[in-house]
PABATI-899107 format. One line per field, with one value per residue (C-alpha): residue in one letter; y, z, x. Coordinates in steps of 0.5 Angstrom, whole numbers, plus 500, padded with zeros to 3 digits. Layout:
BEGIN
residuo	[a, ...];
py	[Y, ...];
pz	[Z, ...];
px	[X, ...];
end
This chain:
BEGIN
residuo	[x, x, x, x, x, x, x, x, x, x, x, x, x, x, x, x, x, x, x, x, x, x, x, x, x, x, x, x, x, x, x, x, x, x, x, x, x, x, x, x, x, x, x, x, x, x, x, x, x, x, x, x, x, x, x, x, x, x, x, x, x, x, x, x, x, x, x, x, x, x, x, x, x, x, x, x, x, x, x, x, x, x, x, x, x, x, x, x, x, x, x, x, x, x, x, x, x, x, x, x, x, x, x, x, x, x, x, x, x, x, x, x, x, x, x, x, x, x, x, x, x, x, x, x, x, x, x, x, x, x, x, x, x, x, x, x, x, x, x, x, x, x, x, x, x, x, x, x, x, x, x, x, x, x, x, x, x, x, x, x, x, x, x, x, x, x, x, x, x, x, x, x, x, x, x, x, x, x, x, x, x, x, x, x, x, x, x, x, x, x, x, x, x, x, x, x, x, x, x, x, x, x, x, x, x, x, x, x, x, x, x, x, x, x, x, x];
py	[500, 507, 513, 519, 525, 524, 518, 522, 527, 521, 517, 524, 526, 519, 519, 513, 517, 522, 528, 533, 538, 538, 537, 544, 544, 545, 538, 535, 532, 528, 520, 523, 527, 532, 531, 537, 537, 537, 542, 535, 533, 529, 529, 523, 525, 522, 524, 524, 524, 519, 517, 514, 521, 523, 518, 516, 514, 508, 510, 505, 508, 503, 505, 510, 506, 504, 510, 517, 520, 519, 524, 530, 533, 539, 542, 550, 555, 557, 562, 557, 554, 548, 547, 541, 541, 538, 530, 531, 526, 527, 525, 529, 529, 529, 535, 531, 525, 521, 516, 510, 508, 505, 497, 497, 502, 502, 507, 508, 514, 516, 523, 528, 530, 536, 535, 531, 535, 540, 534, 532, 524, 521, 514, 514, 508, 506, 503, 507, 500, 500, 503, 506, 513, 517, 522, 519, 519, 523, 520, 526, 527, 532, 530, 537, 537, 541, 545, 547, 546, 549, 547, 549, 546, 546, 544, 539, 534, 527, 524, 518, 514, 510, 503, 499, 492, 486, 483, 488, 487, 486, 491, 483, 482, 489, 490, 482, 485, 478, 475, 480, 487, 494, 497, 504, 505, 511, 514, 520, 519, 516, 510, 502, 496, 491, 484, 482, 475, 475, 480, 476, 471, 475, 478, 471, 467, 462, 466, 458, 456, 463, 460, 453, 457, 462, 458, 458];
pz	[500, 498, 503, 502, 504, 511, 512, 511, 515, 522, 521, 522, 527, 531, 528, 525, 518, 521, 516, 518, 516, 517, 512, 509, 505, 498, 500, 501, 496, 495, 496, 496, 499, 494, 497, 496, 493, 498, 499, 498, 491, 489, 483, 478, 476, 470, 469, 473, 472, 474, 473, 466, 464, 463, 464, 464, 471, 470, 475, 477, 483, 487, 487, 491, 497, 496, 492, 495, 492, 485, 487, 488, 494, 493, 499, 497, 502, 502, 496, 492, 486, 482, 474, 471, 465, 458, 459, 465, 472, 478, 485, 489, 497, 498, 504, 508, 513, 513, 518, 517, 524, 522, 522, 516, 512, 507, 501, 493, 490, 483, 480, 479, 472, 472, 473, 468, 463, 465, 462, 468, 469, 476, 475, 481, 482, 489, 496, 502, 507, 512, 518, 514, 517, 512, 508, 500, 493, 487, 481, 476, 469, 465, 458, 455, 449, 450, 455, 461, 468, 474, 480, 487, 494, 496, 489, 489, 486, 487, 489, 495, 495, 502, 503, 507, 508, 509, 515, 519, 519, 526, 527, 526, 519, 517, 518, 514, 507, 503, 508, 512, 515, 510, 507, 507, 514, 517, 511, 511, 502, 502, 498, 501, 496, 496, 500, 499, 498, 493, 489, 490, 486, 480, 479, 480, 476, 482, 482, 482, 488, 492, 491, 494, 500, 501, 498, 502];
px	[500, 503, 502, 498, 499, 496, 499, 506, 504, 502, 509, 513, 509, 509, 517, 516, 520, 524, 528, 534, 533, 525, 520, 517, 511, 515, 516, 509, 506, 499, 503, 510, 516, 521, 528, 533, 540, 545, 552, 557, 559, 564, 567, 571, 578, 580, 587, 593, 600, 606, 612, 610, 606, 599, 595, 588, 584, 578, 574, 568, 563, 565, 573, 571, 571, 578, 581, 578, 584, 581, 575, 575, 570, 567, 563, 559, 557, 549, 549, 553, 551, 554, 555, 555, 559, 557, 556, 560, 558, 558, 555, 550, 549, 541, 540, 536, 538, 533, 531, 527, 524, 518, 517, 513, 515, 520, 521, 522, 526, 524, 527, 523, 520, 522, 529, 530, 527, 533, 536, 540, 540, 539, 539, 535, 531, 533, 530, 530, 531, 527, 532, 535, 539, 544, 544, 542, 547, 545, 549, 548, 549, 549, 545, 544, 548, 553, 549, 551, 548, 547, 544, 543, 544, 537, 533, 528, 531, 528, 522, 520, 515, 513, 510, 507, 509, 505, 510, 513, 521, 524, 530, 535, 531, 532, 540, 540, 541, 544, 549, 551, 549, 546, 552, 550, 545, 548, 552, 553, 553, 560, 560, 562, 563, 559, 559, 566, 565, 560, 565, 571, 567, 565, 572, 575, 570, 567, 560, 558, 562, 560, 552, 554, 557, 552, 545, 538];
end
């Protein structure tokens, strides 16, 4: 079951959802809440120099745990704006913390309409888990030709849609992602690589063997 308005309004109200800073009515939508852009981007660097010269820098979003030198963070000052070059990527904070404290409740991230039509692509299609409490990432890109984009910290840019579950989750249960505990609960928009053990496989080729270790 999807949540309307009223329903949004309760759960903040008991602290069943809990926003930082809190949720003004810009926000509120007839079964969704607009979250804002947040100060925090970071940026990939796709060049570097060594030993050996110039040189190119491949960049996956996962390398960002193990390699924040390969990134650049910018941090704005209220007032501050930021430009998205012509197809150019980055990543975006949300400037929420959201907190999901309800049992039965988790929620669906969609971009909002009109910032696509401003041609910039959030990929967003994600779970907000039940418990979980960070900040979000916005992947963004620029996808309006050789068009420059520039946007401001607290812009509406992306869309949650809360649902209710059938069976409520105990807090064991809702921590249980796989094999082991949720990688982005408290995040603060940094990035964790995925489950070790499960990507060792894909990199080795044992993805088979995996499955027989971690089977149901």
């Amino acid at each position: 079951m999807i949540l309307s308005r009223q329903d949004v309004l309760a759960q903040f109200a008991s602290g069943g959802i809990r926003l930082t800073p809190e949720l003004d009515r810009f926000q509120l939508q007839p079964h969704a809440i607009d979250l804002r852009l947040g100060y925090k981007f970071l940026i990939p660097r796709n060049w570097t120099i060594d030993e050996k010269g110039r040189r190119a820098i491949k960049v996956s979003i996962d390398d960002a745990a193990t390699h924040p030198e390969q990134f650049d963070e910018v941090i704005l000052k209220p007032g501050q704006y930021f430009e998205l070059l012509p197809n150019e990527f980055v990543i975006g904070t949300s400037l929420e913390r959201i907190e999901m404290n309800a049992p039965n409740l988790m929620a669906i991230l969609f971009p909002r309409t009109s910032t696509n039509r401003r041609g910039i692509d959030l990929s967003l299609s994600g779970i907000i888990d039940v418990g979980y409490k960070g900040n979000l990432i916005f992947p963004m890109q620029n996808e309006a030709g050789n068009q420059v984009i520039r946007v401001y910290p607290g812009e509406r840019v992306c869309q949650v849609i809360f649902e209710e579950l059938k069976t409520p989750l105990t807090p064991e249960e809702a921590d249980l992602h796989g094999v082991s505990a949720a990688k982005y609960s408290e995040s603060d928009g940094a990035f964790k690589l995925d489950k070790d053990e499960e990507r060792q496989a894909l990199i080795t080729g044992t993805l088979d063997e995996m499955k027989r270790r971690f089977g149901i």
